[in-house]
C-alpha positions as CSV (number, residue, x, y, z in Angstrom):
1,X,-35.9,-32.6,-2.3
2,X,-34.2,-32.8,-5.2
3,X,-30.3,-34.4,-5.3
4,X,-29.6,-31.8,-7.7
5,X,-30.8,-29.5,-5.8
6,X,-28.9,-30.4,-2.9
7,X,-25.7,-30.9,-5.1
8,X,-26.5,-27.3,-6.6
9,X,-26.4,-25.4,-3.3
10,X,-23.4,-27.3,-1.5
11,X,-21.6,-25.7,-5.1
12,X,-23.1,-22.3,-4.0
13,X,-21.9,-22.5,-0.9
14,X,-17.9,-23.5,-1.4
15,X,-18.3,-20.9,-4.3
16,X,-19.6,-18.6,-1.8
17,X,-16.7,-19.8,1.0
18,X,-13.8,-19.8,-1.7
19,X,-15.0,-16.0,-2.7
20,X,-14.8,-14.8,0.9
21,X,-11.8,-16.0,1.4
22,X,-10.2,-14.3,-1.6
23,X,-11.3,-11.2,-1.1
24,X,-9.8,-11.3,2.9
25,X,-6.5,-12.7,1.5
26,X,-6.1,-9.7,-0.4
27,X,-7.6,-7.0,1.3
28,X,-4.6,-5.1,3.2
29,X,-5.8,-2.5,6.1
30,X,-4.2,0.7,7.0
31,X,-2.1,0.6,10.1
32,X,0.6,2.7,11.9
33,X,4.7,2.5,11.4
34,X,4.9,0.6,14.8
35,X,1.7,-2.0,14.1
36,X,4.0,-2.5,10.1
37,X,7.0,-3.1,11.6
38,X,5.4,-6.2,13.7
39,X,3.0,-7.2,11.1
40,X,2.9,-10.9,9.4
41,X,1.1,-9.9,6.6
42,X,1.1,-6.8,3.9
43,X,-0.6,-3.8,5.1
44,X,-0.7,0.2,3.7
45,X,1.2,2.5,5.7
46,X,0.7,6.5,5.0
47,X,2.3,9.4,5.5
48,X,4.5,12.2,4.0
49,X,8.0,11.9,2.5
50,X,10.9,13.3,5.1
51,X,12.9,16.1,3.4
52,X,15.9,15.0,1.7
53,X,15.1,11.1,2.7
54,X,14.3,10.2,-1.3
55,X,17.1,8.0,-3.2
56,X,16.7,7.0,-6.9
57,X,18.7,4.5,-7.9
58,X,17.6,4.1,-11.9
59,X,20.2,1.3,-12.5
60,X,18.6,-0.8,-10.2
61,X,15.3,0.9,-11.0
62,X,15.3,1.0,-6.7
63,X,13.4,4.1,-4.9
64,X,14.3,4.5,-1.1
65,X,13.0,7.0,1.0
66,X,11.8,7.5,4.6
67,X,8.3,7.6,5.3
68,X,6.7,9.7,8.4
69,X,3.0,9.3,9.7
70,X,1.9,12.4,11.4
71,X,2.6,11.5,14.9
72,X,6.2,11.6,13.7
73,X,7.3,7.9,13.7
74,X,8.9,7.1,10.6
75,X,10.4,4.0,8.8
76,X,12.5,3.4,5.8
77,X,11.0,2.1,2.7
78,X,11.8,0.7,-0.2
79,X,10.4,0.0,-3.6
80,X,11.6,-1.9,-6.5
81,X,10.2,-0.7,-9.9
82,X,9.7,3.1,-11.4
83,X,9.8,6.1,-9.4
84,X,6.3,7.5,-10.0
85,X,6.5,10.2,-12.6
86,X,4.7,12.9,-9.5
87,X,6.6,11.5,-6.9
88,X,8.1,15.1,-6.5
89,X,5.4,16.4,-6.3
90,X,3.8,14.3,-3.4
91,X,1.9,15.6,-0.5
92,X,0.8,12.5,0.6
93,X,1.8,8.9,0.0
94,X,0.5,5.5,0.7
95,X,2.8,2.5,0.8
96,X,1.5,-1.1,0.1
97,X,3.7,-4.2,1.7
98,X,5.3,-5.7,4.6
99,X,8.0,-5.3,6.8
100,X,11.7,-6.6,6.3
101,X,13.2,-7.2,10.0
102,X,16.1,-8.3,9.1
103,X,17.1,-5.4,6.8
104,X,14.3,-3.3,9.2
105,X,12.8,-1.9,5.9
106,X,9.3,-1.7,5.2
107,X,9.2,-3.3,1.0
108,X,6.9,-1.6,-0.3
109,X,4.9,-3.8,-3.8
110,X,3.0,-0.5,-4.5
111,X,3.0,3.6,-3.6
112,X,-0.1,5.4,-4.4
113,X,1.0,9.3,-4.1
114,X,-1.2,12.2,-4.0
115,X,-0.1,15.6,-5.5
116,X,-1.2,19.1,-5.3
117,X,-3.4,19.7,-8.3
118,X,-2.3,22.6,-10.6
119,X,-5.5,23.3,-11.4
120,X,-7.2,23.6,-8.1
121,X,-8.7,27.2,-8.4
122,X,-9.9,26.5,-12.1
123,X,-11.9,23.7,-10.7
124,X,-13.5,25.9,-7.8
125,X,-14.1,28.2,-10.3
126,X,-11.9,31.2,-9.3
């Protein structure tokens, strides 16, 4: 054989390794409140959010709210940036992060909400 072949498929391979590994770092799986609050790494938690639990704080562009999966556990979350512009609206919302135990707050990096559309019936065609 070839050395350049040889040299061309141990490059494959780490490529191959090096992609894998990626794509696990930054994969984050769905768990329960209980298995977030004891998690290492950043996982999505969903759920709905508890009546009167949403806090806005637009000076410190902060949205805090509580967060209950529907076998009732709940858990505090917070997340720093914009309050989504539906977030009012939300039936269902999906929380992206990790766990603080010292401030026992899940910190939320992303929230992916799902609204009620408006326009349901038009769609089904009624």
């Amino acid at each position: 054989m070839k050395k350049s072949y040889i040299i061309g498929a141990v490059i494959i391979a780490l490529a191959m390794v090096m992609a894998m590994y990626s794509f696990k770092s930054t994969m984050t799986t769905y768990v329960s409140v209980s298995e977030a609050r004891v998690s290492p790494r950043p996982v999505q938690v969903a759920g709905i959010v508890a009546l009167g639990s949403k806090k806005y704080d637009l000076q410190n562009n902060r949205l805090i709210f509580t967060l209950r999966e529907d076998s009732g556990d709940e858990i505090p979350v917070e997340y720093h940036g914009h309050k989504p512009a539906n977030f009012d609206d939300v039936t269902k919302i999906v929380a992206t992060g990790k766990y603080n135990t010292e401030r026992r707050v899940f910190v939320a990096r992303e929230l992916l909400v799902k609204c009620p559309t408006k326009y349901e019936q038009r769609v089904k065609g009624q």
